[in-house]
C-alpha positions in Angstrom: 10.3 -2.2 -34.5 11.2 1.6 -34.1 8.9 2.8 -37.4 6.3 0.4 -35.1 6.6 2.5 -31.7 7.0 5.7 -33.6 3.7 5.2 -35.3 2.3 3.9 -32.3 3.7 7.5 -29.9 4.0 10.3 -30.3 6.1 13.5 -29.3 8.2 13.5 -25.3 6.9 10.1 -24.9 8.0 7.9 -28.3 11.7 10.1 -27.9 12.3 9.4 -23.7 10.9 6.4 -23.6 11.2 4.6 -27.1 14.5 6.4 -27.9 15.8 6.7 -24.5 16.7 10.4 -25.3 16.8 12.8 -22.3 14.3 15.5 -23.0 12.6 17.5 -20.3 9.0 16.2 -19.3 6.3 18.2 -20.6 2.7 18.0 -20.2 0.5 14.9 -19.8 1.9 11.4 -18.9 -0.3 9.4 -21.2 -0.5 12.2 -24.1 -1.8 9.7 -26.4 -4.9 8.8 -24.6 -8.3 9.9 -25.5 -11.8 10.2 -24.7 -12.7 8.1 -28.0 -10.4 4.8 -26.9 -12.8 3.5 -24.2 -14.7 0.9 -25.8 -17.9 -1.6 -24.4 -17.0 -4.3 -22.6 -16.6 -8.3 -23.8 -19.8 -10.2 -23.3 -17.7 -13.1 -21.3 -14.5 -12.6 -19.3 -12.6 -15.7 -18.6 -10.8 -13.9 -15.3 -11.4 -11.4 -13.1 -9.2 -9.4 -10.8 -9.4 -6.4 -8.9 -7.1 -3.6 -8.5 -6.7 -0.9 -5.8 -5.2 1.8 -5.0 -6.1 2.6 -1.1 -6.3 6.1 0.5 -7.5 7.6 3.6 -7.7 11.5 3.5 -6.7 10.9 -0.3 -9.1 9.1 -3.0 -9.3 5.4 -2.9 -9.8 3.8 -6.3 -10.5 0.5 -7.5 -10.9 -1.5 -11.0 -12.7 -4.3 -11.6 -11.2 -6.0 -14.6 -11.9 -8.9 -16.4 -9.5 -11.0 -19.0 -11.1 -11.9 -22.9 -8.4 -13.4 -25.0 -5.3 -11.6 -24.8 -6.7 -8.6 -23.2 -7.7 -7.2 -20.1 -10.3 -4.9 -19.9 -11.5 -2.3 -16.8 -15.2 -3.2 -16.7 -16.2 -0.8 -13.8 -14.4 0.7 -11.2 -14.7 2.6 -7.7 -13.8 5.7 -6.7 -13.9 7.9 -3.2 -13.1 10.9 -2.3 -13.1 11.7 1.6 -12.3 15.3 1.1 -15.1 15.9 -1.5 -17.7 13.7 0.4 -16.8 15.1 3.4 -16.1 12.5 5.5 -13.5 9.2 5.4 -14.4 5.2 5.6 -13.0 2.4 7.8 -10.6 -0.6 6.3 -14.5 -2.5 6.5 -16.3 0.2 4.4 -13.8 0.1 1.5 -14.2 -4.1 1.9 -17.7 -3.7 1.6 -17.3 -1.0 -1.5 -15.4 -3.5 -3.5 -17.3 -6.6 -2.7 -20.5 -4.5 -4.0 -18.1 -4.0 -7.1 -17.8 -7.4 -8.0 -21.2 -7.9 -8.3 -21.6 -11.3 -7.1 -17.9 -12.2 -8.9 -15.2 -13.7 -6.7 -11.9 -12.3 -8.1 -8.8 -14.5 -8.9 -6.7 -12.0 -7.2 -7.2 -8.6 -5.6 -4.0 -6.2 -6.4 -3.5 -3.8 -3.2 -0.9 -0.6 -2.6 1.6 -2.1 -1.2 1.5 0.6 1.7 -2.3 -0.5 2.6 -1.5 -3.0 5.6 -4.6 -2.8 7.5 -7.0 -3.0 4.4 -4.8 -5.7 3.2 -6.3 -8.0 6.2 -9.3 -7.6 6.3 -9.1 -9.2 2.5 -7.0 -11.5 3.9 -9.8 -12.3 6.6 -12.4 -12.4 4.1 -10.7 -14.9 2.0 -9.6 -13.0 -1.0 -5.9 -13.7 -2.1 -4.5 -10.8 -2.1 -1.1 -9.4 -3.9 0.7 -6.5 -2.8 1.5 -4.2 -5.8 4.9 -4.2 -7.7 5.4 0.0 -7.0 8.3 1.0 -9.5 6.2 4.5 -11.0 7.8 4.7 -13.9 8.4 1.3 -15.1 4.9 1.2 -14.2 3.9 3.7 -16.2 5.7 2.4 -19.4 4.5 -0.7 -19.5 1.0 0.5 -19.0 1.3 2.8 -22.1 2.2 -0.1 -23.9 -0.1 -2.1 -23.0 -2.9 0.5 -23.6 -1.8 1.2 -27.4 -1.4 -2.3 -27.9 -4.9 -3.1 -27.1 -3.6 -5.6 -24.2 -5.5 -3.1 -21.7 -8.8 -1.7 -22.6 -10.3 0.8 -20.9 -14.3 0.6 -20.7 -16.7 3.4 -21.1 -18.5 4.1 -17.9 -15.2 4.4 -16.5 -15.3 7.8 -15.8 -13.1 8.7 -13.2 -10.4 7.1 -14.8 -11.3 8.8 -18.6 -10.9 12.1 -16.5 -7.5 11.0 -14.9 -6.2 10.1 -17.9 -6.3 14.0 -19.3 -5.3 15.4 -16.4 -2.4 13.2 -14.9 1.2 14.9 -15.6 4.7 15.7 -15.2 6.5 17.9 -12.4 8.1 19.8 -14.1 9.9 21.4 -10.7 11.3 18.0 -10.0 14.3 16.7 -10.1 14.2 13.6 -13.1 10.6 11.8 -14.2 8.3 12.2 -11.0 4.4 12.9 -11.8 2.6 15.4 -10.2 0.8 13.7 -6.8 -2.6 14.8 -8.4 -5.1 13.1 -10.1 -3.3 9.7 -9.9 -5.3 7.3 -7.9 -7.1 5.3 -11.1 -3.7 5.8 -12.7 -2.0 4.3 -9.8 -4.7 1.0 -9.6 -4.0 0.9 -13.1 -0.5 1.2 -12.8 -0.2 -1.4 -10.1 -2.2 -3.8 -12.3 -0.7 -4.0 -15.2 3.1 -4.2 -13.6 1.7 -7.2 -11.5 -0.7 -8.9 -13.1 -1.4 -8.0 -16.8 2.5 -8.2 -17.9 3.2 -11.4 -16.4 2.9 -14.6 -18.0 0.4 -17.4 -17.6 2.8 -19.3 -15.2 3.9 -16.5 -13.0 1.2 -16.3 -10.7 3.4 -17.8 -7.9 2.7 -18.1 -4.3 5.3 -15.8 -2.8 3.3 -13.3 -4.1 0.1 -14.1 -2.1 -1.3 -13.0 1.5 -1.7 -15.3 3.3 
């Protein structure tokens, strides 16, 4: 299993995170990652969830995401920036933004940041079940790396704004212990939020406690 993972990572993240060794963080979070692993999307999906990550005078960013076999690929996505458009959008606007998203698609399950209470009901009141985010950062950002070198999250081209996250997301190296930079982390943190609550979990585990109701 080791000889697997060490093939599989490479450099500060196979030896902190595979290894468990303390080293200091260095560089960018997802090192691996590159501008030649997005791939076209699946011609059917047999689920589709969406993922958010909700911000006000920060970015807002949400994926669209759709399950084929034992995958789950980011088909399209939605991203906002107040400060570089100039201006910032009501709890309705973002609704509207990622109902336009879907294109038509009702999602299983929309996967919100946990800290988004009012745009949390208005999904509610539009009848989308909604699931607050599990928020543990670096957990979350193991098990997304997993999941994106074992092919169990695929990353579709046209996804732009999180291809360019992806490069530029990285460690604080002024910090005390594993904290990222707050930069360039709002696709990373959609992403991170759905694959710790949704893409991880079994079949079975979508329970009701986790639901908005």
């Amino acid at each position: 299993i080791i000889a697997r993972y060490k093939r599989m990572y490479s450099g500060d993240f196979y030896r902190r995170f595979i290894l468990g060794e303390w080293v200091l963080p260095e560089g960018r979070i997802y090192d691996f990652f590159d501008e030649s692993m997005p791939t076209d999307p699946p011609e059917k999906c047999t689920e589709y969830v969406v993922s958010c990550d909700y911000g006000t005078a920060n970015p807002s960013s949400f994926g669209f995401w759709g399950r084929s076999g034992a995958s789950w690929y980011r088909l399209r996505e939605y991203y906002f920036d107040s400060r570089r458009e100039g201006r910032q959008k009501t709890d309705v606007e973002y609704a509207d933004d990622l109902t336009e998203l879907c294109a038509g698609i009702r999602p299983s399950r929309v996967i919100v940041d946990p800290s988004a209470a009012s745009f949390i009901e208005v999904l509610r009141r539009r009848g989308y079940s909604v699931i607050r985010a599990k928020n543990d950062v670096l957990s979350g950002i193991r098990l997304t790396a997993d999941m994106l070198k074992s092919g169990r999250l695929v990353i579709c081209r046209g996804c732009d704004d999180s291809i360019r996250e992806f490069s530029q997301y990285v460690w604080d190296l002024n910090a005390p212990g594993d904290v990222p930079v707050k930069r360039h982390d709002h696709a990373m943190d959609d992403i991170r939020y759905f694959a710790a609550t949704v893409a991880s979990a079994p079949e079975s585990s979508f329970a009701a406690t986790y639901v908005e109701r």
